[in-house]
C-alpha positions in Angstrom: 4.9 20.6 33.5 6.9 19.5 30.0 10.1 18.0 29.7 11.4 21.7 27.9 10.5 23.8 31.2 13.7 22.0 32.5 16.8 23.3 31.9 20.2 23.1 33.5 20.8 21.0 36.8 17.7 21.1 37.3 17.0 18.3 35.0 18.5 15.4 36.9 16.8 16.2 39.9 12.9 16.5 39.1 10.4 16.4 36.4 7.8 18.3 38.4 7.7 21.7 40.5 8.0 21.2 44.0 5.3 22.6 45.8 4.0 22.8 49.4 1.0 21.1 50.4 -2.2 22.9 51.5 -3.1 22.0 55.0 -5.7 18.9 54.9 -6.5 16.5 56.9 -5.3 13.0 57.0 -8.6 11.7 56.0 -8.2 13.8 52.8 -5.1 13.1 52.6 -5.7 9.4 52.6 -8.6 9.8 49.4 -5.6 11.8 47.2 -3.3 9.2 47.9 -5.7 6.7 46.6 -6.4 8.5 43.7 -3.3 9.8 42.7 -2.7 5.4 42.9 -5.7 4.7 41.0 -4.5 7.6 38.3 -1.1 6.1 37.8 -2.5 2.9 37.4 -4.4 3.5 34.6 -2.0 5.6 32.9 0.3 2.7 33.5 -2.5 0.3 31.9 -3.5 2.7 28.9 0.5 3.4 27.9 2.0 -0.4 28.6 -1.2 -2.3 27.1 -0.9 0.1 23.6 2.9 -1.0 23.7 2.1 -4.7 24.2 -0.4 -5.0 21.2 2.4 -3.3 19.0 4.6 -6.0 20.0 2.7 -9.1 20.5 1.8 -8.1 16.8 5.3 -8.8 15.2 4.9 -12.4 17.1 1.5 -13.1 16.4 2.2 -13.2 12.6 5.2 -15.7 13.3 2.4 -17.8 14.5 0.0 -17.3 12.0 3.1 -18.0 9.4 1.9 -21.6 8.3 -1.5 -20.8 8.0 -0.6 -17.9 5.9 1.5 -19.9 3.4 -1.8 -22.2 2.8 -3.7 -18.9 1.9 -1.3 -17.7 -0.2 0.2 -21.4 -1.7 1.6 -19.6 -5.0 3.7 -17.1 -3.5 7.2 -18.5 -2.0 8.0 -18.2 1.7 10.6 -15.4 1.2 8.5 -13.0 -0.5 6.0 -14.5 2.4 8.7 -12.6 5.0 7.2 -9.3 3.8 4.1 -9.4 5.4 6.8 -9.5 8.7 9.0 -7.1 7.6 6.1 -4.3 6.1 5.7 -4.2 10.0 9.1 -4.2 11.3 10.5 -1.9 9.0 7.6 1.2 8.7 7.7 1.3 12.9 11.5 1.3 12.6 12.2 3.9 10.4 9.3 6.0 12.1 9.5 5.5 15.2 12.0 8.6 15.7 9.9 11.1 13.6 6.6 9.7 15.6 8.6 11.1 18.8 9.1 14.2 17.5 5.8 14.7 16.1 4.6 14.0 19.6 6.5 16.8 20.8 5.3 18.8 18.1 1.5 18.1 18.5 1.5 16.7 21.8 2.1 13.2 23.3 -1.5 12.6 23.9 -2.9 13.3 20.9 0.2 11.2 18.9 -0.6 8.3 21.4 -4.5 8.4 20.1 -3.5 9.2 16.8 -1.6 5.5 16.6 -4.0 3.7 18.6 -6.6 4.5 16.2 -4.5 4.1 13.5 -3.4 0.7 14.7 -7.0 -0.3 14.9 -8.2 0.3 11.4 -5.1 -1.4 9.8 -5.7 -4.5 12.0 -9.1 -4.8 10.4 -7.8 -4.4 7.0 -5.1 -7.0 7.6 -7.6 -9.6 8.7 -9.8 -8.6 5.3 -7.0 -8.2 2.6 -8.2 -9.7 -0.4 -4.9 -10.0 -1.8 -1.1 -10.4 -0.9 -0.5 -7.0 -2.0 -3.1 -5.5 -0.1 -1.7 -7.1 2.8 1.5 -5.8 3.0 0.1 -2.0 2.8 -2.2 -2.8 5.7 1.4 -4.1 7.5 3.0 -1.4 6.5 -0.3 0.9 8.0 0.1 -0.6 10.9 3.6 0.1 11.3 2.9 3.3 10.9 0.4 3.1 13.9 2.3 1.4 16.0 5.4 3.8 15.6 2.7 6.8 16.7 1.4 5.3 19.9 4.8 3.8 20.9 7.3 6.5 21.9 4.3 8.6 23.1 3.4 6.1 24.9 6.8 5.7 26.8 6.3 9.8 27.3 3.2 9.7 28.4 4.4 7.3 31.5 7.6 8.9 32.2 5.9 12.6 32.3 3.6 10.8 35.5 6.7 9.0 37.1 9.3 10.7 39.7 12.6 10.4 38.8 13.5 7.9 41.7 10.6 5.7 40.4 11.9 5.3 36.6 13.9 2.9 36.6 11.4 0.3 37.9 8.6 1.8 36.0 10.3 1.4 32.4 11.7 -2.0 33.3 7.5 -2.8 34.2 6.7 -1.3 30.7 9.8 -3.0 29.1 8.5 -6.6 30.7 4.6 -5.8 29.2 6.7 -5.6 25.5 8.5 -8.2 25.7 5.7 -10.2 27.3 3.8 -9.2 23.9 6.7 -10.8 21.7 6.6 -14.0 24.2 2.7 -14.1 24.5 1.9 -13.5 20.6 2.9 -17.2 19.6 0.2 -18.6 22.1 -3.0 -16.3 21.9 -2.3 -15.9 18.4 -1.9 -19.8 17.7 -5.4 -20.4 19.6 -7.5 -18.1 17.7 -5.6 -18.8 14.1 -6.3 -22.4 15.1 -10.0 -22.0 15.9 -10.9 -19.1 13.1 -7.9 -18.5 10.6 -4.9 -15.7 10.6 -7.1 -13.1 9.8 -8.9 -13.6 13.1 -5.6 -12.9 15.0 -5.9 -9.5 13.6 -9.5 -8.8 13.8 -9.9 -9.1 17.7 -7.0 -6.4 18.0 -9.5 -3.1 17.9 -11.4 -4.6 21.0 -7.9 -3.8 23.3 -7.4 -0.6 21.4 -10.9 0.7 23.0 -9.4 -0.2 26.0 -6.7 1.2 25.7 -8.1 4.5 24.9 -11.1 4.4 27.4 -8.6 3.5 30.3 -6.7 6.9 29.3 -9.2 9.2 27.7 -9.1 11.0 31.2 -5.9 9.9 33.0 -2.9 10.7 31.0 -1.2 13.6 30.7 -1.8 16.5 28.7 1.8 17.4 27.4 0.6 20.5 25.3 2.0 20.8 21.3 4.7 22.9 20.5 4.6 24.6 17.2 8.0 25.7 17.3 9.5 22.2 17.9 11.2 20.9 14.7 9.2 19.1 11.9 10.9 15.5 12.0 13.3 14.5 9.1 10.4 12.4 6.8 13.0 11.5 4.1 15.3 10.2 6.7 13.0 7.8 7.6 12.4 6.8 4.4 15.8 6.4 3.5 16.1 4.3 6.2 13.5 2.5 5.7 14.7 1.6 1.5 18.2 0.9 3.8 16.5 -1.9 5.8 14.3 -3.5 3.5 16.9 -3.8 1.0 19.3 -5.5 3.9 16.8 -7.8 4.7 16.0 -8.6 0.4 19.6 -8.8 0.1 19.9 -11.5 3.3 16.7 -13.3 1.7 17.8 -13.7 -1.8 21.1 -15.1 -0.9 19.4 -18.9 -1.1 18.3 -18.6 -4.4 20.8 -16.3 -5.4 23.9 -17.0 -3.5 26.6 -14.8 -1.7 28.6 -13.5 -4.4 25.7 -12.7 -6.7 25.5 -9.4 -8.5 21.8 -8.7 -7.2 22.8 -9.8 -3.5 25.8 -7.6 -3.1 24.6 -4.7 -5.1 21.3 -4.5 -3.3 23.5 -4.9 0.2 26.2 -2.0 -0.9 23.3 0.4 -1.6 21.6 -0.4 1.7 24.7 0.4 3.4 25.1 3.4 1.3 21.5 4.7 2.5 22.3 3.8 5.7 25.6 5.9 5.9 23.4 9.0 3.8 20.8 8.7 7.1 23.5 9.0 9.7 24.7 12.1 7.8 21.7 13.7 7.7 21.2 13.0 11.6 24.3 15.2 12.2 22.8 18.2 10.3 19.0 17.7 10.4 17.0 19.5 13.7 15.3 16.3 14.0 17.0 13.4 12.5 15.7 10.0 11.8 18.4 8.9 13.9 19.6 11.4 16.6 23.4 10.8 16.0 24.6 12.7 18.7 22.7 10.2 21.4 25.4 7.4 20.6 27.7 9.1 22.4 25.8 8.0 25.2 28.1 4.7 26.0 25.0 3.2 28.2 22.2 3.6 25.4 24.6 2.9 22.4 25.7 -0.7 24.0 21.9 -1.3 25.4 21.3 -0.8 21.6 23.2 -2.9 20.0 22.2 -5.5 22.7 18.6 -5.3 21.9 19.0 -5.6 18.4 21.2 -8.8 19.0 19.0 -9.6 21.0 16.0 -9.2 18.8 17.5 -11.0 15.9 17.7 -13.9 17.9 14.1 -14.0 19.6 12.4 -12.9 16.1 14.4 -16.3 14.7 13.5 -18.7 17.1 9.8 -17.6 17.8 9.0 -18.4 14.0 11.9 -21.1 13.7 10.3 -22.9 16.3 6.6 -22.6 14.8 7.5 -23.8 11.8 9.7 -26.8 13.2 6.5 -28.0 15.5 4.1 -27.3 13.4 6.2 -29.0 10.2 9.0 -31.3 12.0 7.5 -32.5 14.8 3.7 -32.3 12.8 2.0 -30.3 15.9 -1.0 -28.4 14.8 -0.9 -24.7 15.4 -2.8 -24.8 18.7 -0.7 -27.2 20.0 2.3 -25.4 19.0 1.0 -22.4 20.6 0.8 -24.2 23.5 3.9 -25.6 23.6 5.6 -22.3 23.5 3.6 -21.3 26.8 5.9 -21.8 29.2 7.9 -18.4 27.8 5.1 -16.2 28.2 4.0 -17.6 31.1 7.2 -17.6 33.0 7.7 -13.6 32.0 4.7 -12.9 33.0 4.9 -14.2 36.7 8.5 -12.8 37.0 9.2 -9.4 35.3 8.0 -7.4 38.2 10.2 -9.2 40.4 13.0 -9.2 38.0 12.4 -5.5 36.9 13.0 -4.5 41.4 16.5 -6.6 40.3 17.2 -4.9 37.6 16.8 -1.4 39.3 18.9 -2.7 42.4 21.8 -4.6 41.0 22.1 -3.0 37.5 22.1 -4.8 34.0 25.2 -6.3 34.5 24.7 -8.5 36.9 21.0 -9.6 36.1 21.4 -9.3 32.2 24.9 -11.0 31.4 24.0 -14.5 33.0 20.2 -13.7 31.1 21.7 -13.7 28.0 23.8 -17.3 28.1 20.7 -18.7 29.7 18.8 -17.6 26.3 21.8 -19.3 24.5 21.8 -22.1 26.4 18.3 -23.3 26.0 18.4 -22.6 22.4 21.2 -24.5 21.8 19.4 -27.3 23.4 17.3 -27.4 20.7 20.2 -27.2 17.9 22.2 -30.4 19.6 19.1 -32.6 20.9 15.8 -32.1 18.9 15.1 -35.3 16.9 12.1 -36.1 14.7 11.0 -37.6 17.2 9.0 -35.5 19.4 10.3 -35.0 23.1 8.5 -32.1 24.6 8.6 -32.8 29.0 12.2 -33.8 28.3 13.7 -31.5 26.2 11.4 -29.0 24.9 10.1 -27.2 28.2 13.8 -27.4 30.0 15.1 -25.2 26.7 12.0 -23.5 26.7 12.1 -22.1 30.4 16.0 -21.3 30.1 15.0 -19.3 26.8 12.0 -17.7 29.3 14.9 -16.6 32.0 17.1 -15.1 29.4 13.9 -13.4 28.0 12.9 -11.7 31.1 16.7 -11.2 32.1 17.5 -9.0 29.3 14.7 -7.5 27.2 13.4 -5.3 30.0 16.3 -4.7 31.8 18.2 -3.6 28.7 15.3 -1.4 27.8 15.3 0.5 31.1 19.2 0.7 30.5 19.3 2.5 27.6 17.7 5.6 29.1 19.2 5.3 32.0 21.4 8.3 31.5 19.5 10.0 28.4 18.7 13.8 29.5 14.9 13.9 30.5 13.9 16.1 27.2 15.0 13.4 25.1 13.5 10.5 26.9 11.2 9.5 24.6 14.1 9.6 21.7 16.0 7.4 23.9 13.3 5.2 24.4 12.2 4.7 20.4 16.4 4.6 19.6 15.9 1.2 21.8 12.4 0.2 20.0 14.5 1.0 16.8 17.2 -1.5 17.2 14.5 -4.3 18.5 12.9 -4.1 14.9 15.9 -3.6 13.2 17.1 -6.9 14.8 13.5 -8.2 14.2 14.0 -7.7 10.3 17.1 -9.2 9.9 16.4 -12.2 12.2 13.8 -13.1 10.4 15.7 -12.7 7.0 18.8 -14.9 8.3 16.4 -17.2 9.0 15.0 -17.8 5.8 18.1 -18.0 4.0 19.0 -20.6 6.6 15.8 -22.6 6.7 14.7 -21.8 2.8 11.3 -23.9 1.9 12.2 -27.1 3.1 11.3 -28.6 6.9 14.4 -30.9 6.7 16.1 -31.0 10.6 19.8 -29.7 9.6 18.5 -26.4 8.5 16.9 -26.2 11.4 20.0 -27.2 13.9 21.8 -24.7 11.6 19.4 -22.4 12.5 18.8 -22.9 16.2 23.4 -22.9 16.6 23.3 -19.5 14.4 20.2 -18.5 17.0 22.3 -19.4 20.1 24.8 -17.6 19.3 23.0 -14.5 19.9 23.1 -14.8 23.7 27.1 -14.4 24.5 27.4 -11.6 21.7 24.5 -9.6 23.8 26.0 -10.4 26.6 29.3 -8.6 25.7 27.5 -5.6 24.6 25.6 -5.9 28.0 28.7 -5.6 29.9 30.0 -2.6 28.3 27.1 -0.9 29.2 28.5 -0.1 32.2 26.6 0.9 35.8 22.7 1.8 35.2 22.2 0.7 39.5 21.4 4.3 41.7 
């Protein structure tokens, strides 16, 4: 059954028909309870391990950041951001449209769409010839990773009783943010060993996965030819409103604030931005579903995320760059230094997530947030140039990894927590929307801040603006209000 045979009441109470079971035995009984386990296992592993690919992406190019400037010595790091923000900004502004075109042509075949999608651009970003060429293979893989990722949340949810969702999302929510944490440290072994084009090139491998684990597990959510066509121009819009924010943050170091190219290119992308919401009131199928923000839990889980986002996006490549430039680490080592993060998430989400879904975000996710702050503004009052890693690098880095797994998932699960099951997958990529959005202009802020040079007060001025990040999140955190059942 879809999400549209639900109407009225009966949508807060079940997904799925209830029916009454045949008379079987308890052996029987036994062997359907086992696979119906087995089933929503793999749909769990084909849906979550897409979404972790798409975001351990974004992080995996942090890494691969310094190696990339040696390839490409003649082209300044700012225009260098663009091979980040090709990728941030295309799954963005699609990510909306992607949901609807899964409801249009089925959530199954959108999910396999992407994944395949996402596999051929990751072999043309690890061969691109030339800067240009690899910022349209960034920009293709955006596009991927905007098709498999709100199907993907879909998929799961359609398989998933209502009392279950909660915990479930938060799980899902954990894998992605895992993938942000997890990015630096696979990605800075292999681009260590064999190059940044080699963190790209291994990628297709997990898509197979991916699609053998659900080729005959998930869901068939059947396509709906009278469903809207998504708004196209919206998103593109959009996505000229983002990526002229993020070359108007950029261009403000060799430009400066007042600047005629700084502010015009900033007034447009607000103008664009204010032309998309418009549209979203009129358009069937907006780029951004306007109406959703009404929604106090999922408007304040958003703006959390993308504070949120911003923050992580900065210090994931403001900490690369200081060890591998400040403290002279080499990339592996670097990657291995940032561990700790990853590691920690990965041991505690599922624990966290059972929190999360008993006590609600407020009381897990508010204290997350000033531990994130806190360990990051470790590093803006105590980092030297002289390197200190047991004493001060893993403390800050395991407060940051509490924060991390405090919020990202929690917050995720929030911000569907009361969208109307038809329009949980909108929900769900209005949350994946802020996260890149926050992403972009992290990562812009940060270069202003940091510009070319490796000197240590850019970097403290980086690391205090960083920190700051965790009390503003947590405000927006605590008007979320009660997401506990």
């Amino acid at each position: 059954m879809t999400d549209r045979n639900i109407h009225g009441g009966d949508a807060a109470k079940s997904l799925v028909f209830t029916v009454r079971p045949l008379p079987i035995s308890n052996g029987s009984s036994a062997c359907a309870a086992a696979d119906n386990l087995r089933r929503s296992r793999l749909i769990f592993l084909s849906t979550a391990l897409g979404a972790f690919l798409v975001t351990a992406n974004v992080s995996t190019m942090n890494v691969a950041f310094p190696d990339l400037e040696q390839t490409f010595a003649n082209t300044d790091r700012g225009t260098l951001t663009w091979v980040l923000n090709a990728y941030t900004i295309s799954f963005a502004a699609l990510l909306i449209p992607a949901g609807r075109l899964a409801d249009r042509f089925g959530r199954r075949f959108t999910f396999m769409a992407g994944l395949s999608l996402f596999a051929f651009s990751s072999l043309l970003v690890g061969a691109a010839p030339t800067f240009p060429i690899l910022v349209v293979a960034r920009v293709t893989q955006g596009v991927g990773g905007a098709l498999l990722t709100p199907a993907s949340l879909g998929l799961l949810l359609a398989g998933t009783a209502p009392s279950e969702r909660m915990t479930v999302v938060a799980k899902w929510g954990s894998l992605t943010a895992l993938g942000v944490a997890t990015g630096p440290v696979l990605g800075a072994l292999i681009v260590n060993s064999h190059g940044w084009r080699w963190a790209f090139i291994v990628l297709p491998p997990f898509c197979l996965l991916s699609y053998l684990t659900g080729k005959n597990t998930l869901p068939e959510t059947p396509a709906d030819a009278n469903a809207p066509f998504p708004d196209i121009v919206g998103a593109i819009i959009l996505a000229t409103s983002m990526a002229l924010l993020a070359f108007s943050i950029v261009q403000v170091g060799p430009w400066g604030w007042s600047s005629e190219g700084v502010l015009s290119a900033a007034c447009i992308s607000f103008i664009l931005l204010a032309i998309t919401l418009i549209k979203g009131r009129r358009h069937r199928a907006p780029a951004l579903p306007v109406h959703l923000f009404r929604i106090r839990s999922l408007s304040m889980a958003n703006l959390a995320t993308t504070i949120q986002a911003a923050g992580l996006s900065a210090s994931l490549i403001v900490n690369v760059l200081w060890l591998t430039q400040g403290w002279d680490y080499s990339i592996r080592t670097a990657g291995l230094a940032s561990a700790p993060v990853p590691i920690f998430v990965a041991l505690t989400a599922p624990w966290v997530g059972k929190l999360g879904a008993r006590y609600g975000v407020r009381i897990i996710a508010v204290p997350g947030s000033f531990f994130w702050g806190a360990g990051v503004l470790m590093y803006a009052l105590f980092v030297t140039e002289s390197p200190n890693y047991w004493g001060l690098w893993f403390p800050a880095s395991i407060l940051i990894a509490i924060g991390v797994v405090t919020t990202f998932p929690i917050v995720s699960a929030a911000a569907v927590s009361h969208v109307p099951p038809a329009e949980f997958s909108v929900g769900g990529s209005l949350n994946q929307v802020g996260r890149q959005i926050g992403a972009t202009i992290g990562v812009a802020v940060l270069i202003t801040v940091v510009g070319q040079g490796s000197d240590l007060e850019s970097f403290r001025n980086a690391w205090l603006i960083t920190a700051a990040t965790g009390p503003i999140a947590a405000l927006a955190i605590y008007f979320i209000g009660k997401t506990n059942s």
